[in-house]
N, C-alpha and C positions, 0 to 999 in steps of 0.2 A: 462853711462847714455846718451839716446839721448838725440838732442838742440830736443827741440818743437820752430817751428816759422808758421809764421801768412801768409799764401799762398793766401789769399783772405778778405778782409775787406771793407762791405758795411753798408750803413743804409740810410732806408728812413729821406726825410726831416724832423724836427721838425714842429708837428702840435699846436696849441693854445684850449686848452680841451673846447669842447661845442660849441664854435662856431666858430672852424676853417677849415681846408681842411679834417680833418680826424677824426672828428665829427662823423660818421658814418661807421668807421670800425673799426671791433674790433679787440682786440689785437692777434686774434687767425688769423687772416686776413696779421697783419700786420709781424708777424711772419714767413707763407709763404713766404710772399713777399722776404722778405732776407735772410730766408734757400735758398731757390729757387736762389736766385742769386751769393748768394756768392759759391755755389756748381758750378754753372756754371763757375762764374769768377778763380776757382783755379787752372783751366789745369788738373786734374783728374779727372780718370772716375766715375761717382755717386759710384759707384759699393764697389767703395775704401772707402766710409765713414761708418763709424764704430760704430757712434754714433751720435745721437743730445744735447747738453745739454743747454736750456734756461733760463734767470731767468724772473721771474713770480712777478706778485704784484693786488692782486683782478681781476687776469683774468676772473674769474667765475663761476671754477670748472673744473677740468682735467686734465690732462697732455698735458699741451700746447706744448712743445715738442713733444713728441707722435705725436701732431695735424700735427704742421709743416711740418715734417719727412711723414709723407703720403701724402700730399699736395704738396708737392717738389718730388713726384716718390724715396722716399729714404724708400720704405715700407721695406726692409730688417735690417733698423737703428733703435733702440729702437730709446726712446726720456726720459731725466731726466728732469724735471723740480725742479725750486731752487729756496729757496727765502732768499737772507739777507739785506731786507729790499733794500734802497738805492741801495747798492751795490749787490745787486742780479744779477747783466748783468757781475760786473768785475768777482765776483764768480765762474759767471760760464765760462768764461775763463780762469780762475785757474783750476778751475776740468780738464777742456778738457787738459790743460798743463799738469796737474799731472798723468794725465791717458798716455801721448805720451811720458812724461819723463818716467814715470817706465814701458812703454812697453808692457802695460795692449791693448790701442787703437793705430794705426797708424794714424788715421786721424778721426779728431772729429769737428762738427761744431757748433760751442757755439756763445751765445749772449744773448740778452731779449728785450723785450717786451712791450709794457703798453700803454692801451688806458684807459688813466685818462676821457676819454668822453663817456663810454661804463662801466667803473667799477662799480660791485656792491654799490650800497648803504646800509649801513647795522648798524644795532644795535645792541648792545648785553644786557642781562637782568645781574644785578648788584648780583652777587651771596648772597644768602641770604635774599631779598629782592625783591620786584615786579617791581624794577625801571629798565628802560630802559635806557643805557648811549650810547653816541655817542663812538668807539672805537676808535677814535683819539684822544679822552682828557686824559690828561697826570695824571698818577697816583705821591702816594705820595714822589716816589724815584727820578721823572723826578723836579716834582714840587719845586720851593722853597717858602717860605714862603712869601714874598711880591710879588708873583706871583703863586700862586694855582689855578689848574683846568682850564687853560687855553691850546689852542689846544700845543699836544705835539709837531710839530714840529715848530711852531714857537719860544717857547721858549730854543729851541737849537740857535736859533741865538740868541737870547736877553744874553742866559746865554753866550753863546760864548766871546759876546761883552762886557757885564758888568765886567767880569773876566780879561780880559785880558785889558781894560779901549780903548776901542773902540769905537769912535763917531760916530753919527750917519752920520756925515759931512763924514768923511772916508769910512763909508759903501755906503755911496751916491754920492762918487767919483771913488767908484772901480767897482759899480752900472753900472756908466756911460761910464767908460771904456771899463766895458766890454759890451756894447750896440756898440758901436762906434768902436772896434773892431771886431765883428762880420759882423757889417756893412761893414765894407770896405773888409774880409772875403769872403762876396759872391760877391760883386762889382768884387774884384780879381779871382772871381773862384778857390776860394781854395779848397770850396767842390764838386768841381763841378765831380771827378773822384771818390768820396766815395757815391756820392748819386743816389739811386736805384727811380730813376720816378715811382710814386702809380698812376694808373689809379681811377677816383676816380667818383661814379654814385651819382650826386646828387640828392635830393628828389625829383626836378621835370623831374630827367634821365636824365638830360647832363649829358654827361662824361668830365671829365676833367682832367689833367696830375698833380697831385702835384708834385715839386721834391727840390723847392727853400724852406728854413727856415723861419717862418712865424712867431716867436715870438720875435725876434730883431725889436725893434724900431725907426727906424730914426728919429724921429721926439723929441723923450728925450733929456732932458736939466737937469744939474744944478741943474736951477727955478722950472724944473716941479719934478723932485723928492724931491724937499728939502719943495714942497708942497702936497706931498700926507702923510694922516694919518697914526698916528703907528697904529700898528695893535691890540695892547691893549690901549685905550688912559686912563684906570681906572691905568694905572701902574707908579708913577715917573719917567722920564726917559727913559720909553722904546721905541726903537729903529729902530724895524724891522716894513717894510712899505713892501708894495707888489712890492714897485719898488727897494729895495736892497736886495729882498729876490727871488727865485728860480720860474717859472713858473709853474703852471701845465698842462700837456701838453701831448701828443700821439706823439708815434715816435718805430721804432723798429729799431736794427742792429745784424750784424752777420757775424761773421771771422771763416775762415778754419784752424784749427790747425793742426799740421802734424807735425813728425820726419820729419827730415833733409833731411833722406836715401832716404825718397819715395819723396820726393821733387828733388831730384838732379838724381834718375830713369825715374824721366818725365821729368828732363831739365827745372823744375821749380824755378825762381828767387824768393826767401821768399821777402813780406814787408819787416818783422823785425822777432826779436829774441825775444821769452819770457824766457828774461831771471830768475825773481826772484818776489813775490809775496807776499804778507804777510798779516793780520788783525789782529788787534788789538780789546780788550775788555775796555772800561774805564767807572767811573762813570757816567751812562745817563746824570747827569747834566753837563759832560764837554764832550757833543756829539762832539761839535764842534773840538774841539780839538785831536781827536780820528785819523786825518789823519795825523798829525804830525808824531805820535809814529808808524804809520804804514808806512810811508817814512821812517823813521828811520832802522826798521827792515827789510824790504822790499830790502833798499841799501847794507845794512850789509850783506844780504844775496845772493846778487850781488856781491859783494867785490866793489861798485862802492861810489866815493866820491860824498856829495850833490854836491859841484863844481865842476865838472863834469858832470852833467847833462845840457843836450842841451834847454830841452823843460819840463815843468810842464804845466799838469791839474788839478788843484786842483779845484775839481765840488764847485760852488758855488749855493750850496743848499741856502746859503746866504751869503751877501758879508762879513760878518765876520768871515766866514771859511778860505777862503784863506789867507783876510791881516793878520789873527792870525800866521798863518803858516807862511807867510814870514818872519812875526820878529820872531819868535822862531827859525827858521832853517836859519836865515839872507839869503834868496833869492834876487837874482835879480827879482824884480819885472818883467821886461822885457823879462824874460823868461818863466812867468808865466800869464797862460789863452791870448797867444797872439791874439786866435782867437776866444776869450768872452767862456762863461759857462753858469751854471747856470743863471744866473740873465738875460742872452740877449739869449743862444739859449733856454735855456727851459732846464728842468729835467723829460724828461719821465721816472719815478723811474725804474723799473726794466732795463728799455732800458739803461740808461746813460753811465754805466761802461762800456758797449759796444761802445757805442755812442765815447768814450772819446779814447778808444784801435785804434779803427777803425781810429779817425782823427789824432790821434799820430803817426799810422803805416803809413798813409799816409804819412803825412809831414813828416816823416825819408829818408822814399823814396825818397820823392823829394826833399831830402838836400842832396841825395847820402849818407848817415850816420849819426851814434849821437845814444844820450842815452836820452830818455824820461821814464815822469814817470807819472802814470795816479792814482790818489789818491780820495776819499771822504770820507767821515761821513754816517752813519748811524742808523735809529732810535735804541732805546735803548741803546745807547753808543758804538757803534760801528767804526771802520775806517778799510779802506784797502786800500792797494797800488799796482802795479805793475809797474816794470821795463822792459823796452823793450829797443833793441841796433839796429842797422843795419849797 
């Protein structure tokens, strides 16, 4: 079986939804923008790409692949479009690995997508009845009983933290972290060799270049997250606040996957190796917890030990995603989210698992080698992992 590895890994900056740089392009926009790039950045000819596969989340009808893939001069490349919720972007870097491992595609460009500032608004009618419900409130398998019918995905963090006896002080300390690492992140230009500059037409037609992360804070504190409201305040105790919980956000990435063969026929040095991948199913009320048992499996199927792993992203959809994970799998913290997540860059949901591939394969790169592992949650009970080596 060939190695599938990563010839090319980009993504626009994180935007802030509604009113930030990318406000006004849509996910079908932003899509091109890094097929389009990362086909150039791979040292092969378009000609070679064999396929698009994106993941998707209320883009607004279509095969956003498909879109991309003609947008980028790749009209000979079908395009798959995929959604598994959250993890819809690592997804679909698994399919394009699975399709170069069994020899199906030699060269496939995956990633996603999401402009949370552009997505459908939408209802749906309550079957049986004339009522209309919001589709994000959480049905009776997510819900518990001293918290019903509140939005589902914040109760993944709440159930996350309650379960596992998680404060809200620790969620508002790893909050801060990971702001304050990110921050110093771009200060160092660490993203500065994965990010694709959006030219971007404002509504009074300035053009303007986005290319810097716009949802990291400098200016948080402590004080100021230990002062913003929970987000249910009707619930005893509950915990998640908008500052230790995930942003919503616009952002898209995209990596060239390839056999080994056609990479070492054009003299091409890979980022990294995909080497091992995995998702997990578990009760929706211990969403949070679903990326555990996918590092778990994900490793096993690497033959790679946790201690041995160089680098952990565990996407902090909320900050009690990852600290759960650390004391279960006893990580070094320090090697987990060094350069923020969720809570400081943003979570463009379909984007992220790409987002999270893309900065792992970098930073391997630039350490000359190592084993990272790029992990999160996903709604209805879902987690996935992958391992990548260089």
């Amino acid at each position: 079986m060939t190695e599938a590895v990563l010839l090319s890994a980009c993504r626009t900056a994180v935007g802030t939804a509604r009113k930030g740089a990318l406000r006004d392009v849509s996910a079908f926009d932003l899509a091109a923008v890094v097929v389009r790039e990362a086909v150039a950045r791979c040292g092969l000819p378009s000609a070679s790409v064999d396929d698009v596969v994106l993941g998707e989340s209320l883009a607004g009808g279509g095969d956003i692949a498909r879109h991309a893939a003609l947008v980028a001069g790749l009209t000979h490349a079908p395009g798959l479009a995929q959604n598994r919720h959250c993890a819809s972007g690592l997804a679909s870097v698994a399919t394009a690995a699975a399709s170069v491992r069994a020899g199906m595609d030699r060269v496939v460009v995956a990633g996603g997508t999401q402009s949370s500032s552009t997505a459908p608004v939408s209802r749906r009618r309550v079957p049986g009845t004339d009522e209309w419900q919001d589709p994000w409130s959480s049905p009776s398998h997510v819900s518990t009983p001293d918290a019903p019918n509140n939005d589902m995905s914040v109760l993944v963090g709440w159930n996350t933290a309650r379960l596992a006896g998680i404060t809200r002080e620790e969620m508002d300390a790893w909050a801060l972290r990971s702001h304050q690492r990110a921050v110093r992140a771009i200060d160092d230009g660490r993203f500065r060799a994965e990010i694709v500059p959006v030219k971007v037409t404002d509504r009074d037609g300035a053009v303007s270049v986005f290319e810097v992360d716009e949802h990291p804070r400098r200016d948080t504190s402590a004080a100021r997250l230990a002062a913003l409201p929970a987000l249910n305040e009707e619930i005893p105790g509950f915990s998640v606040t908008a500052g230790n919980a995930s942003g919503v956000n616009d952002g898209a990435a995209a990596v060239v996957v390839a056999d080994a063969g056609i990479a070492a026929e054009y003299g091409v040095r890979p980022l990294a190796t995909v080497r091992a991948w995995a998702s997990v199913g578990v009760d929706p009320v211990e969403t949070g917890f679903a990326p555990i048992g996918a590092i778990r499996k994900a490793l096993a199927r690497a033959g790679v030990r946790v201690e041995d792993v160089d680098l952990f992203e565990i996407n902090e959809a909320f900050a009690s995603v990852p600290v759960a994970a650390v004391r279960e799998l006893a990580l070094d913290p320090e090697r987990v989210n060094p350069f923020g997540s969720g809570c400081s860059l943003g979570h463009p949901i379909a984007a992220t698992g790409a987002r999270m591939v893309t900065t792992l394969a970098h930073e391997l790169h630039r350490r000359g080698g190592g084993t990272a592992v790029a992990a999160m949650c996903a709604g209805g009970g879902m987690g996935s992992a992958m391992v990548l080596t260089a």
